[in-house]
SEMIFI-42344 format. One line per 10 residues: their letters; for each residue y negated, z negated, x of C-alpha. Coordinates in Angstrom, 2 decimals. Layout:
# residues N
A> Y,Z,X ~ ...
This chain:
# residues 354
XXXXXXXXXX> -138.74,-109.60,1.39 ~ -139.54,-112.29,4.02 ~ -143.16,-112.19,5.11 ~ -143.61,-111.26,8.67 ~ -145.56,-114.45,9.80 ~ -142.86,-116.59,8.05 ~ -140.03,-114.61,10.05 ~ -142.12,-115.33,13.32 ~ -142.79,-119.11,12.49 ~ -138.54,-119.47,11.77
XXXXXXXXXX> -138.42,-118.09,15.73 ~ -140.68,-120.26,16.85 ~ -139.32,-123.44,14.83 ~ -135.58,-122.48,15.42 ~ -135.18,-121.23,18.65 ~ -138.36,-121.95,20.63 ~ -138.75,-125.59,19.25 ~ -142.17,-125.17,18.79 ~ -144.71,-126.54,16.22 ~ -146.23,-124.74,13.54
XXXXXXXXXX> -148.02,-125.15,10.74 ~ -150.07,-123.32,8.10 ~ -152.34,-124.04,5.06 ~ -151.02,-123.85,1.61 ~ -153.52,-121.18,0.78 ~ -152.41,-119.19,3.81 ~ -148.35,-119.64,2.94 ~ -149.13,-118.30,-0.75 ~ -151.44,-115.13,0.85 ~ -148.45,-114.48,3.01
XXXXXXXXXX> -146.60,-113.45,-0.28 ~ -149.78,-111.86,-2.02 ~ -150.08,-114.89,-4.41 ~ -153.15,-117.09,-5.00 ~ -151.77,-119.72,-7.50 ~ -148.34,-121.96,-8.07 ~ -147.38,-120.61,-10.59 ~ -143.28,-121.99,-11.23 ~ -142.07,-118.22,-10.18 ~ -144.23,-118.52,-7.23
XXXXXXXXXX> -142.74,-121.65,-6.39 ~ -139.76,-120.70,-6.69 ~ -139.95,-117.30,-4.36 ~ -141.53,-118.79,-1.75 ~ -138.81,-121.79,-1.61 ~ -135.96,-119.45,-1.42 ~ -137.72,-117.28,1.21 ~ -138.06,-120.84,3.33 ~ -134.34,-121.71,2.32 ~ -133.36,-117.93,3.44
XXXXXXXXXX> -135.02,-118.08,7.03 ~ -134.02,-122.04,7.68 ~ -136.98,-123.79,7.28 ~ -138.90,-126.77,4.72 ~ -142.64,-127.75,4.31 ~ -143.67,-130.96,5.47 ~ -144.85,-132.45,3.10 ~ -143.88,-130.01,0.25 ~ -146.23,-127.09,-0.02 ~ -145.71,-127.90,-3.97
XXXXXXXXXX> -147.70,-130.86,-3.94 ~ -150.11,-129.76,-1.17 ~ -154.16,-129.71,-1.65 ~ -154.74,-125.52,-1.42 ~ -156.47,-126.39,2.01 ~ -154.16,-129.28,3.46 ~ -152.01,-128.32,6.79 ~ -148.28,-128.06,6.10 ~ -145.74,-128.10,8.88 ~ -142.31,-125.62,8.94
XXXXXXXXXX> -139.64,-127.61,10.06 ~ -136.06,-126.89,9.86 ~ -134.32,-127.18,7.01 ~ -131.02,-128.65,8.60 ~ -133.44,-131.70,8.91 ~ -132.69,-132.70,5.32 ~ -129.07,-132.64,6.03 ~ -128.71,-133.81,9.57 ~ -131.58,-136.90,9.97 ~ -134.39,-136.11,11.22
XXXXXXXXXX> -134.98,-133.11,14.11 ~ -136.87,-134.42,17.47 ~ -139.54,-132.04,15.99 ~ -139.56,-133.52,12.89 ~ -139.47,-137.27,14.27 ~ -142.52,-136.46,16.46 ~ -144.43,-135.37,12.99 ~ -143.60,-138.49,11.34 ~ -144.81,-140.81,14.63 ~ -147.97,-139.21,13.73
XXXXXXXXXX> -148.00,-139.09,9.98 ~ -146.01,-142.75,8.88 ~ -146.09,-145.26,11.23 ~ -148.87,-146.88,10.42 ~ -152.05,-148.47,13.09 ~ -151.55,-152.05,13.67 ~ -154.78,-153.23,12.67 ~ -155.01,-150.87,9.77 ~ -155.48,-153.32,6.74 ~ -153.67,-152.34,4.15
XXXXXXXXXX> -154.58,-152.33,0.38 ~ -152.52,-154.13,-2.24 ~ -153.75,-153.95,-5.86 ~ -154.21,-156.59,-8.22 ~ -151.88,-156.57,-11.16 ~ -153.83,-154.25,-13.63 ~ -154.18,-151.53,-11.04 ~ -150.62,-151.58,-9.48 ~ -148.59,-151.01,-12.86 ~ -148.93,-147.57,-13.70
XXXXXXXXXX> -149.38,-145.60,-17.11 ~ -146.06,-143.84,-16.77 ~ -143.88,-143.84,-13.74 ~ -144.12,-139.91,-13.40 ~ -147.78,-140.46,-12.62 ~ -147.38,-142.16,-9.66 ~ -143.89,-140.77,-8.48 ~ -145.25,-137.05,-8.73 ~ -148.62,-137.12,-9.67 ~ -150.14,-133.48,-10.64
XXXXXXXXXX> -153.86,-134.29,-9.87 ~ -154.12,-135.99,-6.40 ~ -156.48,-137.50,-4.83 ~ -156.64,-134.47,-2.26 ~ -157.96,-132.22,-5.27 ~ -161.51,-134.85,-4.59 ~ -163.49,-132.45,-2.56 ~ -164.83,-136.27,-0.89 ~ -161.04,-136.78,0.41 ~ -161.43,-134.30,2.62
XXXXXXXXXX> -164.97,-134.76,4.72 ~ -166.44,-137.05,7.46 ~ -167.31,-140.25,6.55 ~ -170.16,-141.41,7.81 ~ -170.19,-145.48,8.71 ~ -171.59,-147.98,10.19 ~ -170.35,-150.01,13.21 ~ -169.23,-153.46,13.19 ~ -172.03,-155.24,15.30 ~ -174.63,-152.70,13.69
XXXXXXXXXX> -177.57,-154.93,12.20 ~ -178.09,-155.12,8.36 ~ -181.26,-153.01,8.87 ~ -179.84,-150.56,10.80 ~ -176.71,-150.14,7.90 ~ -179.36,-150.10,4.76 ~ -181.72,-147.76,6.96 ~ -178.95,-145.40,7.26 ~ -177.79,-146.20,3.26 ~ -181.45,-145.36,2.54
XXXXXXXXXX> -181.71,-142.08,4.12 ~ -178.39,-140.63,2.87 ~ -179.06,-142.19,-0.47 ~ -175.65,-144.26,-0.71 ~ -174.35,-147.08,-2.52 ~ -172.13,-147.99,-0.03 ~ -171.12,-147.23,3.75 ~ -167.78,-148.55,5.14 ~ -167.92,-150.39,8.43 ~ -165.35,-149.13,11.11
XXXXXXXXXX> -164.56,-148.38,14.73 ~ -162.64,-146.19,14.81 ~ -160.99,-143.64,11.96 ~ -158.41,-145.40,12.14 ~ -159.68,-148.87,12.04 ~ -161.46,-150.13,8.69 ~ -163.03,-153.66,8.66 ~ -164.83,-153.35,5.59 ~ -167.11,-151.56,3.28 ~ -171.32,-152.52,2.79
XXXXXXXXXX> -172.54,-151.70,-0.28 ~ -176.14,-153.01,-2.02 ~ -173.98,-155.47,-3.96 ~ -172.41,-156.89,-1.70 ~ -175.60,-157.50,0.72 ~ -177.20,-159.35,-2.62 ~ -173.95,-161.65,-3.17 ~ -174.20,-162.23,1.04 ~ -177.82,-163.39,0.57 ~ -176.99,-165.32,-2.62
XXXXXXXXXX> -174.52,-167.00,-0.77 ~ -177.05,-168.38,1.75 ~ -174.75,-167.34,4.32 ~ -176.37,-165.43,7.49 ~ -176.92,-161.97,6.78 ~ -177.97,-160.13,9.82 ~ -175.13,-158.10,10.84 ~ -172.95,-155.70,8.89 ~ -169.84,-158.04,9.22 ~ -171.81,-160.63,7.19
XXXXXXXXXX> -172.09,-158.55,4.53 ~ -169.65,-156.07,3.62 ~ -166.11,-156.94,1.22 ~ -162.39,-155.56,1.90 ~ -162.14,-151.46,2.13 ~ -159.73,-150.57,-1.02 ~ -157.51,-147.25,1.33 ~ -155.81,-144.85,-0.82 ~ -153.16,-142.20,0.48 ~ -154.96,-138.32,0.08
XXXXXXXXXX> -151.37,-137.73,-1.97 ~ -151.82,-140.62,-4.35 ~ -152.62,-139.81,-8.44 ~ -156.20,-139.27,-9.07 ~ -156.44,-141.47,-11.75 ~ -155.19,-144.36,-9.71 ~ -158.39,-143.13,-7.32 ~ -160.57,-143.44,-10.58 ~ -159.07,-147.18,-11.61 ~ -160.03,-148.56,-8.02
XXXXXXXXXX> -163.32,-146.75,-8.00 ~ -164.18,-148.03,-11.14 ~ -163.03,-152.05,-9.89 ~ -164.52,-151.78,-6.43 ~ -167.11,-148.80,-6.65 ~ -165.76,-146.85,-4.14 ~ -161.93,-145.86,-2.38 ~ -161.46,-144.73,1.32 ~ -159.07,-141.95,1.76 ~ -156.48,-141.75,4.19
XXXXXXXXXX> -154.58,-138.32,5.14 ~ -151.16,-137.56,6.69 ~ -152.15,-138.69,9.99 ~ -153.43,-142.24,8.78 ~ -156.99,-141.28,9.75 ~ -159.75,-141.77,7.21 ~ -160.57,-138.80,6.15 ~ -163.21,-139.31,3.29 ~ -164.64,-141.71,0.72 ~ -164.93,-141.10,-3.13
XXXXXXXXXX> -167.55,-143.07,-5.05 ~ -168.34,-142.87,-9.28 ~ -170.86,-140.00,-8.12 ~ -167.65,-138.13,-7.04 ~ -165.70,-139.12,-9.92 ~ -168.18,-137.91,-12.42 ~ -168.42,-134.80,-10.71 ~ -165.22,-133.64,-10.75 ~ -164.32,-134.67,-14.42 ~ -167.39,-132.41,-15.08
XXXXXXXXXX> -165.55,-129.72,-13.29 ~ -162.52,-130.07,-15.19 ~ -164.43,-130.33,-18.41 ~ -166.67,-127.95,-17.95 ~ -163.94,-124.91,-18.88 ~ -162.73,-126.88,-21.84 ~ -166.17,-127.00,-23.15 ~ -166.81,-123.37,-22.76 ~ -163.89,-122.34,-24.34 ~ -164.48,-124.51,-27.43
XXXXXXXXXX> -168.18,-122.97,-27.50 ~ -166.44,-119.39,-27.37 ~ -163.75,-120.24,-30.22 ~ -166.76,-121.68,-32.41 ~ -168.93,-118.85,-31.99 ~ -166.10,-115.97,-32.25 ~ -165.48,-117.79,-35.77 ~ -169.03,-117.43,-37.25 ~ -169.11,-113.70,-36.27 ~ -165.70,-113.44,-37.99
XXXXXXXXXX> -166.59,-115.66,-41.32 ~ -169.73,-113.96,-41.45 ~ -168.31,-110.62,-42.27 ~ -164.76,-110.53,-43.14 ~ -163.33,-111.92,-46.00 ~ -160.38,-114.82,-46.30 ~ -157.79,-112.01,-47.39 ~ -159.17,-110.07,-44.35 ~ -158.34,-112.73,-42.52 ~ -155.01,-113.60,-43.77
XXXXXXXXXX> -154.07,-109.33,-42.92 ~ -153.78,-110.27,-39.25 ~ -150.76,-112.46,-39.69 ~ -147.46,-111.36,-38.86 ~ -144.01,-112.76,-40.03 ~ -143.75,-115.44,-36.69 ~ -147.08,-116.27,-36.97 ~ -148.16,-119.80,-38.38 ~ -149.81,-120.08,-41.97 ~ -153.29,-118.50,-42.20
XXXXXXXXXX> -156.03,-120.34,-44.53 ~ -158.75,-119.33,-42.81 ~ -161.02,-118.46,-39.55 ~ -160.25,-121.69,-38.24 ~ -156.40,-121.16,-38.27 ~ -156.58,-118.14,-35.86 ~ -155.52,-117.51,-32.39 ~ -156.80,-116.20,-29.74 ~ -154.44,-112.99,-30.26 ~ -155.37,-112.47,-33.91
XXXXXXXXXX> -158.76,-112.60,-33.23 ~ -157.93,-109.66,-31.29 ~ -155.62,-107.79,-33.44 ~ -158.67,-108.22,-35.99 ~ -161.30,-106.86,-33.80 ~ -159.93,-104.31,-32.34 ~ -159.01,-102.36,-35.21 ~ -161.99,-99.87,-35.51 ~ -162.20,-99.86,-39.33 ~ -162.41,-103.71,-38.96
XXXXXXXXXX> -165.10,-103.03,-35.84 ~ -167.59,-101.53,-37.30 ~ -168.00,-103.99,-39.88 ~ -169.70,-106.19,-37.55 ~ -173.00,-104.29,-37.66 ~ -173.44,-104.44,-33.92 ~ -174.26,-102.16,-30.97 ~ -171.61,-102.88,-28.57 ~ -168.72,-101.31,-27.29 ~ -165.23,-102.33,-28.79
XXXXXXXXXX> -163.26,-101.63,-25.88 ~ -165.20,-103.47,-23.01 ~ -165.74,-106.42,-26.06 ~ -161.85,-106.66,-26.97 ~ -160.66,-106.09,-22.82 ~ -163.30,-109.18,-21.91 ~ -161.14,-110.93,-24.97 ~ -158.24,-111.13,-23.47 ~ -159.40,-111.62,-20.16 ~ -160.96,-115.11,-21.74
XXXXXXXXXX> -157.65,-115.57,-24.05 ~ -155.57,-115.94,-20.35 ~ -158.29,-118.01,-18.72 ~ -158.50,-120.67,-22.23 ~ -154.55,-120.70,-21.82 ~ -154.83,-122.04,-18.19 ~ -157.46,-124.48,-19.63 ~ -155.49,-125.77,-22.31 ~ -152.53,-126.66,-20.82 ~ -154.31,-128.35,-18.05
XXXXXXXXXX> -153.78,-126.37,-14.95 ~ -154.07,-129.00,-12.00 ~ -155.13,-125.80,-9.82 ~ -157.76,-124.97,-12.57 ~ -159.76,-121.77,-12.95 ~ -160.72,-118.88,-10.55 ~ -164.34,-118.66,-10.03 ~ -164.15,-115.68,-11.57 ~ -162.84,-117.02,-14.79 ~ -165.07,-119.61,-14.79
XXXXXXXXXX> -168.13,-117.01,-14.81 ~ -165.87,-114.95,-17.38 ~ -166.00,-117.96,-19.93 ~ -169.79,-118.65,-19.18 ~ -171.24,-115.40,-19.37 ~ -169.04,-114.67,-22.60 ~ -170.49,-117.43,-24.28 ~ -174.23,-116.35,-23.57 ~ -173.02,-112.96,-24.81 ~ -171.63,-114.39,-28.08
XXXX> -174.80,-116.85,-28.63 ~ -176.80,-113.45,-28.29 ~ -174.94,-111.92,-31.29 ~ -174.39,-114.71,-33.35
């Protein structure tokens, strides 16, 4: 069934010509779902299809917390709608003196062409692509710009007038080369290099490549505005957050196997196996699943030696067997909070046993 809110945005889109727009968090609520999951995807774009209407741009690709609009889906097939035209005045075209970025050869050739056409990690998924920036202005005084650096404890601060309108970025390198140079340094325009912009829906790693080069990126969103900055602090930040699961999960599979080799036996072992499964040799060749068909046999069980109750043990096993799926194939969404406290608190659990 169609959502009630979608139904009322179709009516407003189709026959009212009015704008609307939603988050991509909201949209997914609106069908009880949390995650984009290819199912999900696919029920929520035949409920659009069935009530006339697209996301602009595609909820698919969407940061959970960017604004989509619902515009009509005749749009695709037909040009664009007026509606749809007055979107992309405000979303394309771009400011005259906008300066645009073009990056040197190592940069612009990409690792595969997927990456860049479709990239799964954007640079929307930076929680920095999506916050003020704070800056400096153009006739600002090099005091005034390394006060300000000093008191928010930056590397850099990009020089602008408007969000719109980027003349540069300051950074503590680039006031050394200025007085290096000899060259007057008493205003922010004498000492800050070219801004390196980046689109909020371009691949991460081409985010991390110019961060790298130039120590920091701007952002720009749909509506050409600067809408954040991401420096190496925010790089190594979120790698830690995508790392983070992965390295709890490998923690959890390393500790479940020294409670198991400590008390079962290789033929033991070998029992779980069933005709589909791969070859067993030993602790190290089993799954997630087998370490659960093992465990929760109670003959099996009470070989362990410990106080603690099978069920809740074997139901918190398969709640972290789902969650180190997700991690392992690399869910651009990543983990629910709550898996992420599953997979830590397990761990602290099994180093209390083991």
């Amino acid at each position: 069934m169609t959502p009630d809110p979608l139904t009322e945005i179709a009516d407003d889109v189709l026959n009212h010509s009015k704008r609307r727009r939603a988050k991509v968090r909201t949209l997914l609520g609106w069908f009880g779902y949390s995650r984009r999951r290819a199912q999900v995807v696919s029920e929520i774009s035949r409920a659009l299809e069935s009530v006339g209407l697209r996301t602009q741009p595609d909820f698919q690709d969407e940061f959970f917390d960017n604004q989509v609009y619902f515009v009509p889906m005749a749009a695709v097939d037909d040009g664009a709608s007026e509606q749809e035209n007055e979107i992309e005045s405000q979303v394309i075209e771009p400011p005259e003196e906008i300066e645009e970025y073009e990056p040197p050869e190592e940069i612009a050739a990409p690792v595969t062409l997927s990456i860049i056409e479709n990239p799964t990690f954007r640079v929307s998924h930076f929680a920095s692509a999506r916050k003020a920036v704070v800056h400096a202005l153009p006739g600002d005084t090099i005091s005034q710009v390394t006060t300000v650096m000093l008191l928010k404890d930056f590397d850099q601060i990009p020089i602008m007038r408007t969000t719109r309108e980027v003349k540069g970025v300051v950074s503590w390198k680039s006031i050394a080369q200025a007085n290096a140079s000899g060259k007057s340094t008493d205003l922010a325009t004498h000492c800050m290099t070219q801004p390196q912009i980046i689109e909020q829906s371009d691949s991460m790693f081409e985010a991390v490549d110019r961060v790298l080069k130039y120590g920091c990126v701007l952002v720009r969103n749909q509506k050409r505005e600067i809408s954040g900055i991401i420096t190496a602090h925010d790089v190594a930040k979120s790698f830690h957050e995508l790392a983070k699961p992965y390295l709890l999960v490998g923690e959890i599979e390393r500790l479940l196997r020294n409670l198991i080799a400590n008390h079962f036996t290789q033929e033991d072992i070998r029992s779980v196996k069933k005709d589909d499964d791969r070859e067993i040799n030993d602790v190290t060749d089993l799954t997630f699943g087998q370490y659960r068909r093992l465990l929760e046999n109670p003959v099996n069980w009470e070989r362990l030696s410990i106080n603690v109750e099978r069920s809740i043990f074997i139901a918190r096993l398969e709640e972290i067997r789902i969650a180190r799926n997700e991690v392992m194939h690399f869910d651009p969404e990543g983990l629910q909070p709550e898996q992420k406290r599953q997979l830590w608190e397990f761990a602290n659990f099994l180093h209390g046993l083991c």
